[in-house]
C-alpha positions in Angstrom: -12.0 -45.5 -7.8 -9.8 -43.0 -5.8 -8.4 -41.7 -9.3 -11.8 -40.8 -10.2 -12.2 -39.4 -6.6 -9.4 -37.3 -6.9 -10.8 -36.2 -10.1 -14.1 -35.2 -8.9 -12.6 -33.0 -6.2 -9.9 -31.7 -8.3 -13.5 -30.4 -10.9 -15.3 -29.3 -7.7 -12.9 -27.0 -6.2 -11.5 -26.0 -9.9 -15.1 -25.0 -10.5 -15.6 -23.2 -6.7 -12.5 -21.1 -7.5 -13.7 -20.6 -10.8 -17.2 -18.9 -9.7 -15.0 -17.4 -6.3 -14.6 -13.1 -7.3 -11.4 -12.3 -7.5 -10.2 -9.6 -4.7 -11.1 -6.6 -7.1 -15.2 -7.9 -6.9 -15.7 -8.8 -3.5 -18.8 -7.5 -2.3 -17.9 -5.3 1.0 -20.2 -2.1 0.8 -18.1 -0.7 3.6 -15.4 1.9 2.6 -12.1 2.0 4.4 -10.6 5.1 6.4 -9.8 6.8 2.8 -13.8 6.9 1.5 -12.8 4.4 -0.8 -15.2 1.5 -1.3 -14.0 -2.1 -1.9 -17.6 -3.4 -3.6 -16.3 -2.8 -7.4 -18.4 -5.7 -8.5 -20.9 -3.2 -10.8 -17.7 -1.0 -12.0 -16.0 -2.5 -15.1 -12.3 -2.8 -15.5 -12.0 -0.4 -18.5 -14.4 1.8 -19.7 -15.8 1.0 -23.3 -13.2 -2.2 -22.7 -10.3 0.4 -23.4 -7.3 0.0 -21.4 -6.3 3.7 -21.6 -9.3 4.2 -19.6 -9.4 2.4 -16.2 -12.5 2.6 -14.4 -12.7 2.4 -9.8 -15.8 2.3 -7.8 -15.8 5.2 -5.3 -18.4 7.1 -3.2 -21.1 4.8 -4.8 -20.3 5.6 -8.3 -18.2 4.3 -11.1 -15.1 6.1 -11.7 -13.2 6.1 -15.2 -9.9 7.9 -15.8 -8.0 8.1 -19.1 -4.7 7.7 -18.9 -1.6 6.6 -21.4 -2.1 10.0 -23.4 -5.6 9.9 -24.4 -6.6 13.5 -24.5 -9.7 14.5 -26.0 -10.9 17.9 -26.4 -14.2 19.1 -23.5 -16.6 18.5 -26.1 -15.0 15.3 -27.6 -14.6 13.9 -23.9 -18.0 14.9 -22.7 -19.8 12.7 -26.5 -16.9 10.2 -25.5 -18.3 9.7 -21.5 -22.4 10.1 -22.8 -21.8 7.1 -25.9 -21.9 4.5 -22.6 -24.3 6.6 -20.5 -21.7 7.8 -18.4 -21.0 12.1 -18.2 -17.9 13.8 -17.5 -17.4 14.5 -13.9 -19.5 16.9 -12.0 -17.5 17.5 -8.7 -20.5 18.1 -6.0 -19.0 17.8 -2.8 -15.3 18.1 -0.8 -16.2 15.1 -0.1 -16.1 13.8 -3.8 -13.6 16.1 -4.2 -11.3 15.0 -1.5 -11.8 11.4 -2.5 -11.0 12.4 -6.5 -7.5 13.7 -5.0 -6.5 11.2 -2.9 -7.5 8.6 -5.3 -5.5 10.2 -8.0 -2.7 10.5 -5.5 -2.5 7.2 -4.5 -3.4 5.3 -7.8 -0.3 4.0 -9.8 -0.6 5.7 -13.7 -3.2 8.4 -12.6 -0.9 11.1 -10.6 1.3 11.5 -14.2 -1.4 12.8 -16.0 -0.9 16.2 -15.0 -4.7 17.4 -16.3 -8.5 16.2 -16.0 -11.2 18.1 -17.8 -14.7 17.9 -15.2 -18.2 18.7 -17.1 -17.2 22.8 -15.4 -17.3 25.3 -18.5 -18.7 29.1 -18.3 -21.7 30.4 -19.5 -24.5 32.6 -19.2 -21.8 34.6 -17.0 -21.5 31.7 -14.1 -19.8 28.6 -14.2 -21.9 25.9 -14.3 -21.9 21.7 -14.6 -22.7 20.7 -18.2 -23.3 17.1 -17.1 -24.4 15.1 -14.0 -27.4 14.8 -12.0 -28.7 18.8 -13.1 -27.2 19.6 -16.3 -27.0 23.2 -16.2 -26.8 23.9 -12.3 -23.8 26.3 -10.9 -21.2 25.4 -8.6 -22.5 24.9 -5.2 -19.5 23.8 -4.8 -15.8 25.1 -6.2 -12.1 24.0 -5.4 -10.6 26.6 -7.6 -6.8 27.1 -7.3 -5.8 30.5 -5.7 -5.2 32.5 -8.8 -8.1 30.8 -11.0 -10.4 31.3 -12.4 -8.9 34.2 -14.9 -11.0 33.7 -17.7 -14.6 34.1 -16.8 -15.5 33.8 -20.6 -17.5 31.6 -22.6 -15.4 28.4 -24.6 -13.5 27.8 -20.9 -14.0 24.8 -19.6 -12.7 23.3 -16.1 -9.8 21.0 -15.2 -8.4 19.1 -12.1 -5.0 20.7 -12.9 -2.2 18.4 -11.4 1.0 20.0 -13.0 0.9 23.9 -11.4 -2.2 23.9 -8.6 -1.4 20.1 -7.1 -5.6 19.0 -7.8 -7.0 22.9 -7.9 -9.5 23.7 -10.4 -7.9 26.2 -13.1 -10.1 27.4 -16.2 -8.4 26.1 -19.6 -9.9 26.9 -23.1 -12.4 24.0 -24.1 -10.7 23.1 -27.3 -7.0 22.6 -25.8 -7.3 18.3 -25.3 -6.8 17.0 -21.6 -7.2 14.0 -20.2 -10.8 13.4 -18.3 -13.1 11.5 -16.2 -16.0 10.2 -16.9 -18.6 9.2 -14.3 -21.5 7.0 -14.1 -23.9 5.7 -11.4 -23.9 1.7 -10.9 -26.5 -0.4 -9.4 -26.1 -2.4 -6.7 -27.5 -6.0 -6.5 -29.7 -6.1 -3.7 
């Protein structure tokens, strides 16, 4: 009797810590003194399940970073982010912008990838988001480094440049490959 007793506890709080989130899912909508939400719950681990791509839940949205040398060109990074309904990042705010950096600053395996292509490229003679919530809209919003951008001229495109302007904006020819973030919106369960 007290074998099968231990037994039944030993199932019942094998099976509690089986259904308990780990740290990494606990729902806590409130974020921390950084902006940085702990609720990751919606966010996957990896984007497409690759683990060059690791993905964070910040400022209510999902996050995804490539890392380990996966550079893609702007056009291959911007299909890449769209094949899981996700865009390339459209930096809005200094608030997003702030949070980006410090994230990136203080996220083991992100601060060595020196570039990040955002959905920023030139047209139409402005620089404008090619993704995000208005495809097509200009920068109400710009954290370009002191000396950029150079090359107002179609076929630039805009990274988060880590190696010379420590997170400015610089403009870079679209077809060079860079590493990139790709953003999504998640839902939250009520």
């Amino acid at each position: 009797m007290w074998l099968k007793l231990l037994i039944s506890i030993h199932l019942m709080f094998g099976a509690l810590f089986a259904l308990t989130p780990n740290v990494s899912s606990v729902k806590d909508n409130s974020a921390n003194s950084n902006g940085l939400s702990a609720y990751s719950e919606s966010c996957p681990d990896y984007f497409r399940n690759d683990v060059r791509v690791p993905c964070y839940f910040l400022l209510e949205k999902c996050y995804c970073f490539s890392t380990q040398l996966f550079l893609m060109t702007w056009n291959d990074a911007k299909y890449y982010c769209r094949l899981s309904n996700y865009t390339l990042i459209s930096i809005e705010t200094k608030i997003e912008d702030d949070v980006i950096h410090q994230h990136i600053n203080n996220t083991e395996g992100l601060l060595e990838q020196p570039w990040f292509w955002t959905s920023g490229s030139y047209s139409e003679d402005q620089w404008k988001w090619s993704t995000g919530p208005y495809p097509g809209q200009p920068f109400n919003y710009s954290n370009w480094a002191s000396t950029r951008p150079v090359y107002n001229l179609d076929g630039y495109c805009t990274e988060i440049n880590y190696s010379t302007f420590q997170g400015g904006w610089a403009d870079f020819p679209c077809d060079f490959t860079n590493f990139f973030i790709c953003e999504g919106n998640v839902t939250l369960p009520v």
